[in-house]
PLY file of the C-alpha trace (Angstrom):
ply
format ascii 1.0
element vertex 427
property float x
property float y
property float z
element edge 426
property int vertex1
property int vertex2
end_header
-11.28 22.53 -16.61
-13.11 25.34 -18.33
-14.24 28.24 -16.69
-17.76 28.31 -14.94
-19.43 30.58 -17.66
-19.11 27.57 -20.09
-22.22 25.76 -21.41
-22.50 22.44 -19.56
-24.84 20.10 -20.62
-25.84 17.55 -17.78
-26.92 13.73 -19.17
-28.87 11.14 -18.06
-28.32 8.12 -19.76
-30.79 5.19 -20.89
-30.84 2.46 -23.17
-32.87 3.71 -25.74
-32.67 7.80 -25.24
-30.70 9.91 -23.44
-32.04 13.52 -21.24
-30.19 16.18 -21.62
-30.25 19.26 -19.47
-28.52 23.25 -21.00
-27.82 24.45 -17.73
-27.17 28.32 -19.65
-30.34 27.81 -21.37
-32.21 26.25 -18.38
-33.81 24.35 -21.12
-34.38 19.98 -20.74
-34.14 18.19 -23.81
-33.87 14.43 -25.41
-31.55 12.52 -28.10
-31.99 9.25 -29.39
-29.40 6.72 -28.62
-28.10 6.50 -32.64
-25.31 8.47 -34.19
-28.16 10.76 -35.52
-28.66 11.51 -31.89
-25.20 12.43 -31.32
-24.14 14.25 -33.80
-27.19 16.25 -33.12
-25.60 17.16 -29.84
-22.25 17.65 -30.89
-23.47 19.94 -33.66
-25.75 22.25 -31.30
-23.17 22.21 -28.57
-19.61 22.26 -30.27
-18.08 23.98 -27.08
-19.84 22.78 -23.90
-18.95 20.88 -21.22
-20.59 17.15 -21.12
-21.31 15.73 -17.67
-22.59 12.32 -17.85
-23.01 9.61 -14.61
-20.45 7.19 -14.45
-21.21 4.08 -16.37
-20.37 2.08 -19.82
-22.12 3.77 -22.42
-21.99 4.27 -25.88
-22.25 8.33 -25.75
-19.37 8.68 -23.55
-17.29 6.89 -25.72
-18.37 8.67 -28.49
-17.98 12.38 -27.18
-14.89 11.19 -26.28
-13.47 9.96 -30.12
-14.53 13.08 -31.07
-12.49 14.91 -28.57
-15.01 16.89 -26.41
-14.89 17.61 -22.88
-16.40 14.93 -20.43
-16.83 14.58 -17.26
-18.79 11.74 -15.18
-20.15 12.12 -11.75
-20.15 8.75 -9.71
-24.09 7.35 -9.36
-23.84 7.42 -5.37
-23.22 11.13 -6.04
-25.58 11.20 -8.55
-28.40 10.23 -6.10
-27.13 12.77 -3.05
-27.09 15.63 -5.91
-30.57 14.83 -5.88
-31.92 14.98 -2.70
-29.40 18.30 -1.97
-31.01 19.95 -4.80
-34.67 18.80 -5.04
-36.17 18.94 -1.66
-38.79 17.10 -2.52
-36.78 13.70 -3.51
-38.62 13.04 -6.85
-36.83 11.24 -9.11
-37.49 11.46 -13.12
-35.17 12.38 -15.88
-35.48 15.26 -16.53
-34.27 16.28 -12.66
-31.50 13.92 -12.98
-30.07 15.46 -15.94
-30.49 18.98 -14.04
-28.77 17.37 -10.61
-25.73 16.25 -12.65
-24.97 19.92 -14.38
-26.05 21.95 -11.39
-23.41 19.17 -9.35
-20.64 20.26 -11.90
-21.64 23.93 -11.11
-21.00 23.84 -8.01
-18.83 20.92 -7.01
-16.50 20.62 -9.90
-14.47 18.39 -7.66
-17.14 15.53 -7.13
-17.06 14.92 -11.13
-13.79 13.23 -12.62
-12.55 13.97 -16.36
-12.26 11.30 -18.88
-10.15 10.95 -21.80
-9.79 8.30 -24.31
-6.87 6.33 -25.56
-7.07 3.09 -27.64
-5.39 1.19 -24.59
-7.94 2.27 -21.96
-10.54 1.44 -24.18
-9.00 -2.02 -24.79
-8.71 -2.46 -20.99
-12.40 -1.79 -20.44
-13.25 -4.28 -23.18
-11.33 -6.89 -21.49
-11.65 -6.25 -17.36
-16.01 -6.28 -18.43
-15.88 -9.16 -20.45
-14.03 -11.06 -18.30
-16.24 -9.96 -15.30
-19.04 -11.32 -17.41
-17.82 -14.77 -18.36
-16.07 -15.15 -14.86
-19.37 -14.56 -13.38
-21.32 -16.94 -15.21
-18.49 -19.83 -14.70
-19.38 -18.86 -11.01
-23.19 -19.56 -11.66
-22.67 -22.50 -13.65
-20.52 -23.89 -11.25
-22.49 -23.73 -8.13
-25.96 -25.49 -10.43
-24.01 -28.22 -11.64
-22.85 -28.46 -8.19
-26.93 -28.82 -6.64
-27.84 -30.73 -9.59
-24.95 -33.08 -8.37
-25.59 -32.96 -5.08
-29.24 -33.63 -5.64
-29.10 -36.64 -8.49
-25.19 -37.79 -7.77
-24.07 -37.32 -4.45
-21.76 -40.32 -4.95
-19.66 -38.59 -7.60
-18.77 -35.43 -5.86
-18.38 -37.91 -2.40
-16.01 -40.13 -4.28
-14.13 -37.69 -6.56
-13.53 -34.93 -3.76
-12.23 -31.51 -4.85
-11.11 -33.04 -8.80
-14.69 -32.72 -9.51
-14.15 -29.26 -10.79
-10.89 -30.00 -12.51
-11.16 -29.94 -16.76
-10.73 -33.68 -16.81
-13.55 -34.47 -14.54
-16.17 -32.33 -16.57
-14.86 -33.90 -19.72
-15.79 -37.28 -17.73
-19.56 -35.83 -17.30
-19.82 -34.34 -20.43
-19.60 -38.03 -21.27
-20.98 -40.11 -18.87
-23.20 -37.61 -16.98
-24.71 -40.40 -14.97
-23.36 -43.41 -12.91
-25.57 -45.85 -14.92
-23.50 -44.48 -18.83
-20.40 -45.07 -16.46
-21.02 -48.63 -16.01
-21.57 -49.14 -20.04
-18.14 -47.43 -20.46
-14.86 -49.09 -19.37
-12.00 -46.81 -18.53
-9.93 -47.96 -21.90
-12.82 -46.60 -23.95
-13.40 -43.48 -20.94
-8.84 -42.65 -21.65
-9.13 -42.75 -25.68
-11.98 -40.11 -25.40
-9.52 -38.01 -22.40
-6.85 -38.48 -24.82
-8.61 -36.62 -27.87
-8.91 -33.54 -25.68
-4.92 -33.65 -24.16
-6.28 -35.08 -20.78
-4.61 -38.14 -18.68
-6.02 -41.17 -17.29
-4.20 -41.46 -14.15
-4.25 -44.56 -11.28
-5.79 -42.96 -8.71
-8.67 -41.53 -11.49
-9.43 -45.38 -12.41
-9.76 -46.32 -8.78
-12.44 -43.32 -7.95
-14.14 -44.55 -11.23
-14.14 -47.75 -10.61
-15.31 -47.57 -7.23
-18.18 -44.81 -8.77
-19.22 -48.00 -10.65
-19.61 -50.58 -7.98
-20.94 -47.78 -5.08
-22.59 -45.04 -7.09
-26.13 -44.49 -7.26
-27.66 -42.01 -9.42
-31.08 -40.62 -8.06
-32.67 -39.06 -11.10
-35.91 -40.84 -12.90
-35.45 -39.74 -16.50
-32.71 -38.63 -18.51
-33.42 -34.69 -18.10
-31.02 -35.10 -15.45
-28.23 -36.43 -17.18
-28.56 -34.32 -19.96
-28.41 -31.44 -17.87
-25.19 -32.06 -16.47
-24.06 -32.82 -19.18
-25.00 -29.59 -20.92
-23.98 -27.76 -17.81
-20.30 -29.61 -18.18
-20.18 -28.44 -21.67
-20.97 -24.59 -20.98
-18.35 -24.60 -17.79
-15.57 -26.12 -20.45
-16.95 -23.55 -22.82
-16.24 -20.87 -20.40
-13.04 -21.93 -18.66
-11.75 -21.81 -22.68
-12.83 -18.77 -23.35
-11.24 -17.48 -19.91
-8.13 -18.53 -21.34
-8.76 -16.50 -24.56
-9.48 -13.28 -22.70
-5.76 -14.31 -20.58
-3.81 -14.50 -23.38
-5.52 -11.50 -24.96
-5.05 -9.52 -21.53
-0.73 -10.47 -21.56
-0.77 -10.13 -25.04
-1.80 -5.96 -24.59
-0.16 -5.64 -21.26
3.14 -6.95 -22.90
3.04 -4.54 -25.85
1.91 -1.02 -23.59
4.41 0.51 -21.31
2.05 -0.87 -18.34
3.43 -4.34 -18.82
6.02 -2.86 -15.80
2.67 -4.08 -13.90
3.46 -7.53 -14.20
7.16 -6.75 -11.87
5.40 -6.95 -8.69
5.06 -10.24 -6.73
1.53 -11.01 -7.32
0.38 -9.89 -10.14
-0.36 -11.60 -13.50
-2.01 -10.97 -16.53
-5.43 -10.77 -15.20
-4.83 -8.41 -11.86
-2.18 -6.65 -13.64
-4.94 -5.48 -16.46
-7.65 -4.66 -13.43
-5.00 -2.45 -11.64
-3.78 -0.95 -15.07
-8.11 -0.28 -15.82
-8.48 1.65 -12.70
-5.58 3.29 -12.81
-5.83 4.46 -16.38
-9.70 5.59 -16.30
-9.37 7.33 -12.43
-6.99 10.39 -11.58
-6.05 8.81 -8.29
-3.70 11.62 -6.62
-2.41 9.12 -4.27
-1.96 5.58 -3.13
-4.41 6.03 -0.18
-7.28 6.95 -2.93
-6.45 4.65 -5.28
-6.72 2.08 -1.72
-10.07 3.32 -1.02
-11.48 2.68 -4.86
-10.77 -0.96 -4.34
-12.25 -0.95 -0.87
-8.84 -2.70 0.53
-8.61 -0.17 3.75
-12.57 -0.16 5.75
-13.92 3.34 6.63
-14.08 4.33 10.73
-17.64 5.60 11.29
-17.74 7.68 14.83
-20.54 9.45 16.07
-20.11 10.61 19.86
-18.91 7.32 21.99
-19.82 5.17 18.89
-16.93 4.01 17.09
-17.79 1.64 14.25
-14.79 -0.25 11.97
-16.99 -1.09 8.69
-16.02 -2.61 4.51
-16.66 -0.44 1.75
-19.74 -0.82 -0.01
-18.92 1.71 -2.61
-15.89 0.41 -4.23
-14.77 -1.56 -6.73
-15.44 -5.16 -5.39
-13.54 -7.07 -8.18
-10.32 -5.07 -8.37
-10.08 -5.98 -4.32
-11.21 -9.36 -5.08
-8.37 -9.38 -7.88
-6.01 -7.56 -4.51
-6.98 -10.31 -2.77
-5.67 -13.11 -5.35
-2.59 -11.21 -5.68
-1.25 -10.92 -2.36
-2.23 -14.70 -1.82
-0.43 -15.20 -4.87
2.54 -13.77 -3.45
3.07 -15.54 -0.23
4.21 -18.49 -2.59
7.24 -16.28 -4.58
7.93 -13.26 -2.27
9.85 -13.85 1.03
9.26 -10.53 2.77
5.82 -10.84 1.71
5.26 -14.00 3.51
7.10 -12.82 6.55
5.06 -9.65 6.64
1.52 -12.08 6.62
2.87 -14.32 9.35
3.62 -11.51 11.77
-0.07 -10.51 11.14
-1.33 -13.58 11.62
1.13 -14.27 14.90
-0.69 -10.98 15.94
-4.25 -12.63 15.92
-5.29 -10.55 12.59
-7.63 -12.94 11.01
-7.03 -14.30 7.39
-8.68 -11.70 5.49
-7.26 -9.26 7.78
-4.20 -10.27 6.84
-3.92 -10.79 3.35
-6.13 -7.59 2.97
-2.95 -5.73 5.01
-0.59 -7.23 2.14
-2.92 -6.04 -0.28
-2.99 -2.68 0.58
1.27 -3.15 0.05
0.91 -4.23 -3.00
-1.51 -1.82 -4.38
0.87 0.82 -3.03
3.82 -0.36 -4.84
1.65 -0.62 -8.13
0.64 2.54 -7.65
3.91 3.93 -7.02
5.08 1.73 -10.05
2.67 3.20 -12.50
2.80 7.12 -11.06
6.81 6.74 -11.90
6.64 4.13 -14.73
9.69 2.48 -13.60
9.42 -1.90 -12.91
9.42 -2.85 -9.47
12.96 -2.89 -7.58
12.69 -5.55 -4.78
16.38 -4.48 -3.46
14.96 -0.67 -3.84
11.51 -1.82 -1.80
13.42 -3.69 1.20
15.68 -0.64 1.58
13.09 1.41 1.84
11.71 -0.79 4.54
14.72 -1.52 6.71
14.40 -4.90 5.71
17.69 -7.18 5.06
17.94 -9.84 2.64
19.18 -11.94 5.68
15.64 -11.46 7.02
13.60 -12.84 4.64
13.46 -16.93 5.68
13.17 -15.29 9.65
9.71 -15.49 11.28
10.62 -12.45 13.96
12.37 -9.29 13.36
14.77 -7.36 15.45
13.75 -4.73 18.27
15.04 -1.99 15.72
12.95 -3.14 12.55
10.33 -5.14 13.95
7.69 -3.06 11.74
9.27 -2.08 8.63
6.45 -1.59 6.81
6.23 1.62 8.85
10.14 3.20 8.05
9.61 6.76 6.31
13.33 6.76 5.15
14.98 5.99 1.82
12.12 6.37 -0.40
8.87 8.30 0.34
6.73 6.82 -2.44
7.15 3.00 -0.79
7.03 3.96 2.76
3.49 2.85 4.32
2.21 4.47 7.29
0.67 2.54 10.55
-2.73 4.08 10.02
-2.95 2.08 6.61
-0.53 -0.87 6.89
-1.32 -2.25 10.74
-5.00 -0.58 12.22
-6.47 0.12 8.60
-8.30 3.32 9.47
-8.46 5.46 6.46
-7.70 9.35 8.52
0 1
1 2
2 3
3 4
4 5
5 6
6 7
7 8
8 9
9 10
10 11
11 12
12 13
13 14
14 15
15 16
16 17
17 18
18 19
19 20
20 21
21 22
22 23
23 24
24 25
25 26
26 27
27 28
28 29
29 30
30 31
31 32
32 33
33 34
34 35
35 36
36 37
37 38
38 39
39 40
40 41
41 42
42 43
43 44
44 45
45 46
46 47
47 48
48 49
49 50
50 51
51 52
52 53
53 54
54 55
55 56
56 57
57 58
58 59
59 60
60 61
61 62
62 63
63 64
64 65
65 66
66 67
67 68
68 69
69 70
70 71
71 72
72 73
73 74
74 75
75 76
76 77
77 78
78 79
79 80
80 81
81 82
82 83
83 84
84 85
85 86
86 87
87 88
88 89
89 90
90 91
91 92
92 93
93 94
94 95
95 96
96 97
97 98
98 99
99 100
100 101
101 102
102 103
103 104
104 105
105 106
106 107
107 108
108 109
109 110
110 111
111 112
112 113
113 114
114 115
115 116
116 117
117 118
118 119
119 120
120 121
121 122
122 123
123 124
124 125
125 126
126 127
127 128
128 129
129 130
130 131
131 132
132 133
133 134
134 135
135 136
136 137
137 138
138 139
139 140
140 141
141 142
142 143
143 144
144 145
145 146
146 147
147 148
148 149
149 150
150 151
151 152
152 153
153 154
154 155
155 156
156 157
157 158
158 159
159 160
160 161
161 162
162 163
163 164
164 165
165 166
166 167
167 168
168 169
169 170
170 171
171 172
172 173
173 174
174 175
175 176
176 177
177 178
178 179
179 180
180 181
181 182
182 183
183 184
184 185
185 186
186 187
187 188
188 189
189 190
190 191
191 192
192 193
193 194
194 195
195 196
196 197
197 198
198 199
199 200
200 201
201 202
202 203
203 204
204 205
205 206
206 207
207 208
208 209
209 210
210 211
211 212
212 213
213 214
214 215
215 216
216 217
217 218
218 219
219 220
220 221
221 222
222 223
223 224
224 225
225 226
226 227
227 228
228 229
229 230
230 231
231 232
232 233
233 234
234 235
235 236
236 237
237 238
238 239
239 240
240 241
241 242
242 243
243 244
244 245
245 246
246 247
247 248
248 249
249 250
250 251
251 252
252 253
253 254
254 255
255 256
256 257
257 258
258 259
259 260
260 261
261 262
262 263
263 264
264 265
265 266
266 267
267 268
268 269
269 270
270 271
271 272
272 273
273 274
274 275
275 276
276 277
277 278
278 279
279 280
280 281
281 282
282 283
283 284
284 285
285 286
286 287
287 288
288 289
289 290
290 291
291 292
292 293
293 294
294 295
295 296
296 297
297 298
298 299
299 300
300 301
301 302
302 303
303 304
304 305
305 306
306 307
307 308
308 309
309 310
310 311
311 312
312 313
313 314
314 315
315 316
316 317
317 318
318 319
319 320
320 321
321 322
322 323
323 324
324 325
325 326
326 327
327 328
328 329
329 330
330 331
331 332
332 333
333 334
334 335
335 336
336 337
337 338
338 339
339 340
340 341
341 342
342 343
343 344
344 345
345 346
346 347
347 348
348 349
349 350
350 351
351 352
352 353
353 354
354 355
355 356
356 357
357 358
358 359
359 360
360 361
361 362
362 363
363 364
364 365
365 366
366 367
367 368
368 369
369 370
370 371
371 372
372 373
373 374
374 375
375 376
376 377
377 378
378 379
379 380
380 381
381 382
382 383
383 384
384 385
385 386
386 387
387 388
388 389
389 390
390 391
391 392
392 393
393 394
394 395
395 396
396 397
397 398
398 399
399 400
400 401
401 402
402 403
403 404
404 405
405 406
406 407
407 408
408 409
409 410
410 411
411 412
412 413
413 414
414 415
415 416
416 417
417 418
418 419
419 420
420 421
421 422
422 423
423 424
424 425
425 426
C-alpha cells in the first residue's frame, strides 16, 4: 500500500460520467465514461492511488490494464462512510466521491486491492453471464408455468415433474395447446423429437394420449398458444446457452492451475468457477472470511439479554446458493460426507441447517486447496479428522470420534472448529 502522503483520488461511478474527488487538492471533479475520459485521468494523476466502490465497471478494469493502483471499498461501506463523515446524511456525488478517499485515509483496511490477470477477468465474464441467463431461465420458467396453470392445467396435472424436462418443451414448442395435440399423432409428434436427439418413450405416449382424450385447454384465441410456445422456445434457448457457458467454464478451469478445484466432492464446472471468482478477486486471509463472503455461517446479534441467530444479508447469495448445490451434490459420491449430514439431521438440525454445516466443510477444504494449490487428498482429509475408512458406510461413530469434524490434530489447515462446524456462530 503506499504511504498516506500519496494522492488518492476517490470515484464515484455512473453510467455515463464518473466524480472524482483529489483528496491533496481538496478539489471535486468529472470524466466522461470514454477512453478520452480516462486517459485524461491517468495522464493528470500518473502516481495516485484510485479508490473506486466495488462494482463491474469499465474504469476499474481499465486502471487496472494499465497497471495503476486500485482499490474498491464495498457499497455497504460506502453508505456508512457517509453518514460517519457528513453529519447531515446528504447524498450527491460529489460527497460520495469525497466519503470513498477520506474512507481510504483513514481506514485503509475497509478498502480491498485489486489486480488484474487475464484469468480473473475471464472468471468474471463467465460467473455474471451465467448469473444473467440463469436468472432469466428462472423467470421464464415460473411464466410459462402461470400461463400453464392458467390456460392448461391438464398438461402440467398429467405430465407431473417431466414438464420441465427438454423433451416436454420441445412437445410445446410444437403443440402448445391440447387442441394442435389432437391434430398430431405421436408417429408424426417422435419424427419431430427425433430431429432434435429426443426419445419417444411408453410412458410419454400414454400421458399424451391421455392429454388428448382428458385435456382441456382454457384459452379463447391463439395468443395463448403462441405464448407458450414462444416461452418454450426462449427456455430451450437458454438451457443451450447454459450449456455453452459449462463447457466454456471446464474448458478455462481445466487449462489454469485452479482446475485442482474440481478434486473436491461437490464441485463441478460451474461451483468450481464461482469459488475460483471469489477467491481470485478477494484477499480472504482465512477460511472463516472467505465463509462469511458467501454468507454460509449466520451472524449472532446480542444486545444485553437479547440474543438473536440471523442469515447474512450482505454476502454473496449465489456463491452460497452454488455451496449449497455442492454439498447436496456430494451426499451422492462422498461417504464421510453423507455420514457427517445424517448425524446432523439425527440431531434435529433442519435440512438447510444441515447441508449449510457441510457447506461450510467444503468451502474450507477449497479454501485450504487453493491457499496451498495442492488437489484434494481424501485419505489426507479423514486423517485429519479421526475418521477411518471403515467408518464411512456407519451411521454412528465411536465415543472417541463421535465429532471428527472437530479433531485439531494432523493437519491444521482441515481441522474445523465447533463454533463453525456444529452451533455456526461466527466469534
Amino acid at each position: 500500500m503506499k504511504e498516506q502522503s500519496s494522492t488518492i483520488v476517490g470515484i464515484d461511478w455512473s453510467a455515463d460520467s464518473h466524480t472524482c474527488y483529489d483528496l491533496q487538492a481538496d478539489k471535486t471533479f468529472k470524466i466522461t465514461d470514454s477512453v478520452e475520459g480516462y486517459e485524461k485521468l491517468l495522464k493528470n494523476y500518473p502516481e495516485a492511488v484510485f479508490v473506486i466502490e466495488e462494482a463491474n465497471n469499465r474504469i476499474g478494469d481499465y486502471l487496472l490494464i494499465n497497471n495503476r493502483e486500485v482499490y474498491v471499498l464495498p457499497p455497504c461501506r460506502s453508505k456508512e462512510a457517509r453518514k460517519y463523515h457528513f453529519s447531515s446524511g446528504a447524498k450527491s456525488d460529489n460527497l460520495d466521491a469525497k466519503a470513498i478517499a477520506l474512507t481510504f485515509r483513514d481506514h485503509p483496511s475497509y478498502c480491498r486491492r485489486i489486480t488484474y490477470s487475464e484469468l480473473k477477468a475471464t472468471m468474471i465474464k463467465l460467473v455474471t453471464a451465467y448469473n444473467i441467463v440463469s436468472k432469466m431461465h428462472s423467470q421464464q420458467c415460473n411464466r410459462l408455468y402461470s400461463l400453464l396453470l392458467r390456460y392448461s392445467p391438464d398438461y402440467l396435472h398429467i405430465m407431473e415433474k417431466q414438464y420441465k424436462s427438454d423433451r416436454s418443451l420441445k412437445i410445446l414448442s410444437l403443440c402448445p395447446t391440447i387442441t394442435e395435440l389432437k391434430k398430431t399423432s405421436n408417429e408424426k409428434l417422435k419424427k419431430m423429437l427425433n430431429k432434435d436427439n429426443h426419445r419417444m418413450t411408453s410412458s410419454l405416449r400414454k400421458k399424451l394420449d391421455k392429454l388428448r382424450s382428458e385435456g382441456i385447454f382454457w384459452g379463447d384465441t391463439s395468443c395463448e398458444g403462441k405464448l407458450i410456445m414462444f416461452l418454450a422456445n426462449i427456455i430451450l434457448s437458454l438451457r443451450e446457452e447454459l450449456e455453452a457457458l459449462k463447457k466454456e467454464m471446464v474448458k478455462t478451469l481445466e487449462s489454469s492451475p485452479y482446475k485442482i478445484i474440481l478434486s473436491i466432492p461437490g464441485v463441478g464446472a460451474v461451483v468450481g468457477s464461482y469459488i475460483v471468482k471469489a477467491y481470485l478477486t478477494h484477499d480472504f486471509r482465512s477460511y472463516q472470511e472467505m465463509q462469511k463472503y458467501a454468507g454460509t455461517v449466520p451472524f449472532l446479534f446480542q444486545s444485553g439479554r437479547k440474543s438473536i441467530m440471523s442469515m447474512r444479508k450482505k454476502c454473496d447469495n449465489k456463491l452460497r446458493t452454488m455451496i449449497h448445490i455442492a454439498a447436496f451434490v456430494s451426499l451422492k459420491n462422498c461417504g464421510w460426507a453423507k455420514n457427517y449430514y445424517r448425524r446432523k439431521r439425527n440431531e434435529g438440525k433442519t435440512y438447510g441447517h444441515a447441508l449449510r454445516a457441510l457447506g461450510n466443510i467444503l468451502l474450507k477444504i477449497a479454501f485450504s486447496v487453493l491457499s496451498n494449490m495442492k488437489e484434494y487428498d481424501e485419505s489426507l482429509f479423514l486423517n485429519a479428522k479421526g475418521i477411518k475408512t471403515t467408518q464411512l458406510n456407519d451411521t454412528t461413530f465411536s465415543e472417541t470420534s463421535s465429532y471428527p469434524e472437530y479433531s485439531q490434530d494432523a493437519h491444521l489447515s482441515l481441522a474445523a472448529t465447533k463454533d463453525v462446524i456444529d452451533n455456526l456462530i461466527v466469534t
